[in-house]
C-alpha positions in Angstrom: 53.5 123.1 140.4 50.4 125.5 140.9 51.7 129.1 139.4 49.6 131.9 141.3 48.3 134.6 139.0 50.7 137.8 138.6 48.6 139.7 140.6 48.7 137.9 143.2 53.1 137.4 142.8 52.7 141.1 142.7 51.2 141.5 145.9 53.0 139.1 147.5 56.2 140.9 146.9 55.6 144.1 148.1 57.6 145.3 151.0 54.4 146.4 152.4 51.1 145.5 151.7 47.4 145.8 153.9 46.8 142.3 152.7 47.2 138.7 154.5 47.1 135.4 154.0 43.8 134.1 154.4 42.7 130.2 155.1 39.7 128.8 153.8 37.9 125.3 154.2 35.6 123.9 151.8 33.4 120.3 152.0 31.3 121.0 148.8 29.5 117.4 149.7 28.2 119.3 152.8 28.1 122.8 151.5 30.3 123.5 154.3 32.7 126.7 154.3 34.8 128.2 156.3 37.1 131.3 156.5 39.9 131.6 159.2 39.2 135.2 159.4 37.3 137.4 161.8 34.9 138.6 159.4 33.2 136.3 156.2 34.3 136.2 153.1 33.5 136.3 149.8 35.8 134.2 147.2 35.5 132.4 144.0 31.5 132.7 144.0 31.0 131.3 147.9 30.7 133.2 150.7 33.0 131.3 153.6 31.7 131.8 157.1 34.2 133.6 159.9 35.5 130.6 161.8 38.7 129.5 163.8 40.5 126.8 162.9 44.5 125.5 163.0 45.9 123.0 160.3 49.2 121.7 161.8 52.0 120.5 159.9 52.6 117.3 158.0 55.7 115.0 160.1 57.9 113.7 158.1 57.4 109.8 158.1 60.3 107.1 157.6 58.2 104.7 157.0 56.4 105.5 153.9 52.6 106.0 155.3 50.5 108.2 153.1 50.6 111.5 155.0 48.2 112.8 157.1 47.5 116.3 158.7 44.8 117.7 162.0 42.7 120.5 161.2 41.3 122.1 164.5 38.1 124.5 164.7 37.1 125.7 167.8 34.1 124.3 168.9 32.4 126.8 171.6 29.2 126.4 172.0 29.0 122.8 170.5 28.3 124.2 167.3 30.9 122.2 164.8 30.0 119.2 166.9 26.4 119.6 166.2 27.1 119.5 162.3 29.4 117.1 162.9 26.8 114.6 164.1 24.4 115.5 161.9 26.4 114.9 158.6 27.2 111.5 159.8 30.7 112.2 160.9 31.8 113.9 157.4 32.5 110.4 156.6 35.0 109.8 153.5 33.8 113.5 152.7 36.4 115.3 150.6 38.2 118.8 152.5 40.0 121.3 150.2 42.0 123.8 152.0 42.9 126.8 150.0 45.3 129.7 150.6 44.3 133.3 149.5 45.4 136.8 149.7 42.7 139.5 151.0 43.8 142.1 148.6 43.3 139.4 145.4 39.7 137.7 146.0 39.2 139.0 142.6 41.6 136.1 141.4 40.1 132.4 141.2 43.1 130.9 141.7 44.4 130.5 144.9 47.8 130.5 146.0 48.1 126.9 147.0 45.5 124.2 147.6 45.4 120.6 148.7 42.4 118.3 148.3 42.2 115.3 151.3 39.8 113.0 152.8 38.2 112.8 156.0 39.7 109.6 157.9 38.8 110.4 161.0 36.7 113.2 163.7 37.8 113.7 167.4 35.3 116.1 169.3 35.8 117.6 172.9 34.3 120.7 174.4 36.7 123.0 172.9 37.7 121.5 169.3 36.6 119.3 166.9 39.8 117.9 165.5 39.6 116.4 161.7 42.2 114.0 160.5 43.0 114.2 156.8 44.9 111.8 154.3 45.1 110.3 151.3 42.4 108.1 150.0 43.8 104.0 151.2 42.1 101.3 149.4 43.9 99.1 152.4 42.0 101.0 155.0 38.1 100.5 153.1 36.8 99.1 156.4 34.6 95.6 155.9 31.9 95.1 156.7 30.9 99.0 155.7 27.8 99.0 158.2 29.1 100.8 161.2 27.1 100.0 164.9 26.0 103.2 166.6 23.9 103.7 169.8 22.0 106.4 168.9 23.0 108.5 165.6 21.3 106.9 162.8 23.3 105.9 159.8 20.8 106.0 157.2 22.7 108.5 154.6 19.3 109.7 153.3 16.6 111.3 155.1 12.9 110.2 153.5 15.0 107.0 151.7 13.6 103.7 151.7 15.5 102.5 154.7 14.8 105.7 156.8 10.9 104.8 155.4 9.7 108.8 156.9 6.9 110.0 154.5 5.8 112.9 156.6 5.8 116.7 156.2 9.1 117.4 158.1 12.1 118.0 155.6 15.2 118.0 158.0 16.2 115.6 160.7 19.6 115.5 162.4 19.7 111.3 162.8 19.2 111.3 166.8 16.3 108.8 168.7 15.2 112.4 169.9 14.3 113.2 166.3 12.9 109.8 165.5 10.7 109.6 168.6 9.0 113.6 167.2 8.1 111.7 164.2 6.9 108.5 165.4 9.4 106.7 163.1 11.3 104.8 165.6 10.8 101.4 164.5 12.8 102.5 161.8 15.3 104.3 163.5 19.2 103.2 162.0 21.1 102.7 164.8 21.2 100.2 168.1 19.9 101.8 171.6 21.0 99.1 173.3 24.5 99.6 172.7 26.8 101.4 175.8 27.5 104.8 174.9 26.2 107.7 172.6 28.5 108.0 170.5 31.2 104.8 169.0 34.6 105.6 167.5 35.4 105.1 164.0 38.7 104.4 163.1 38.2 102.9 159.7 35.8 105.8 158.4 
């Protein structure tokens, strides 16, 4: 059982306090970071960006699944979305949510933190919805290649599959960036597929 510094046992004790609870979300893999705060903040040597997001609860399950949880971030202006597609999905990627206390970002402990993986991402116009759970060797999906229409699933920009030698450095994996760089015939994903965008239940 994770034992919060005394500090921070101190603070949380007080019968008032100008501190709060603060939520953060890390995916080191994607040196992604975010703060559910209005303003950014500065923790454990990373900087969290101000964000929105909602974690709901975890059901209790009868049935002995491995448990899952949502994470919601608000996705006005298509902005979580568009990192979304351009890190491939945050497939298998690796979430740690950590709870804080404003008045102890001193401290490098937090006061609770759970580590999950990404199984699966839901985007609409107003959230980008992230399902977390425990690692499943019965859900590795086979084969691993996944068909998409137009996001290219190379995982490394300038690889040997993608085959791009030029001077460009990023690329977000659409047939829009492709095309720019005259690199289609190596594009990694199937035009001729219906739809932009396929589900992937088993990611």
């Amino acid at each position: 059982m994770l034992t919060p510094p005394s500090s921070i046992v101190q603070e949380m004790h007080k019968l008032h306090s100008s501190g709060a609870l603060l939520y953060l979300a890390a995916i080191p893999s994607f040196s992604v970071y975010l703060a559910r705060s209005l303003a950014d903040i500065a923790w454990n040597g990373t900087t969290y960006q101000k964000s929105w997001f909602e974690v709901d609860g975890i059901a209790e399950d009868a049935d002995s699944h491995a448990p899952e949880l949502l994470v919601h971030f608000s996705n006005l202006g298509g902005m979580v979305e568009a990192e979304v597609l351009a890190s491939n999905n945050f497939a298998k990627a690796l979430v740690t949510l950590y709870v804080v206390n404003s008045n102890c970002l001193d401290e490098v402990e937090p006061i609770y933190s759970v580590t999950l993986q990404v199984q699966k991402v839901t985007c609409t116009k107003k959230l980008v919805s992230f399902k977390l759970g425990l690692s499943n060797p019965l859900l590795v999906s086979f084969p691993s290649w996944k068909f998409h229409g137009s996001i290219c699933q190379y995982a490394q920009f300038k690889g040997e599959l993608c085959g791009y030698t030029g001077a460009l450095t990023t690329c977000d994996r659409t047939l829009t960036n492709c095309l720019e760089r005259a690199n289609t015939e190596r594009f990694g994903a199937q035009p001729g597929l219906l739809g932009s965008i396929q589900a992937d239940d088993g990611l």
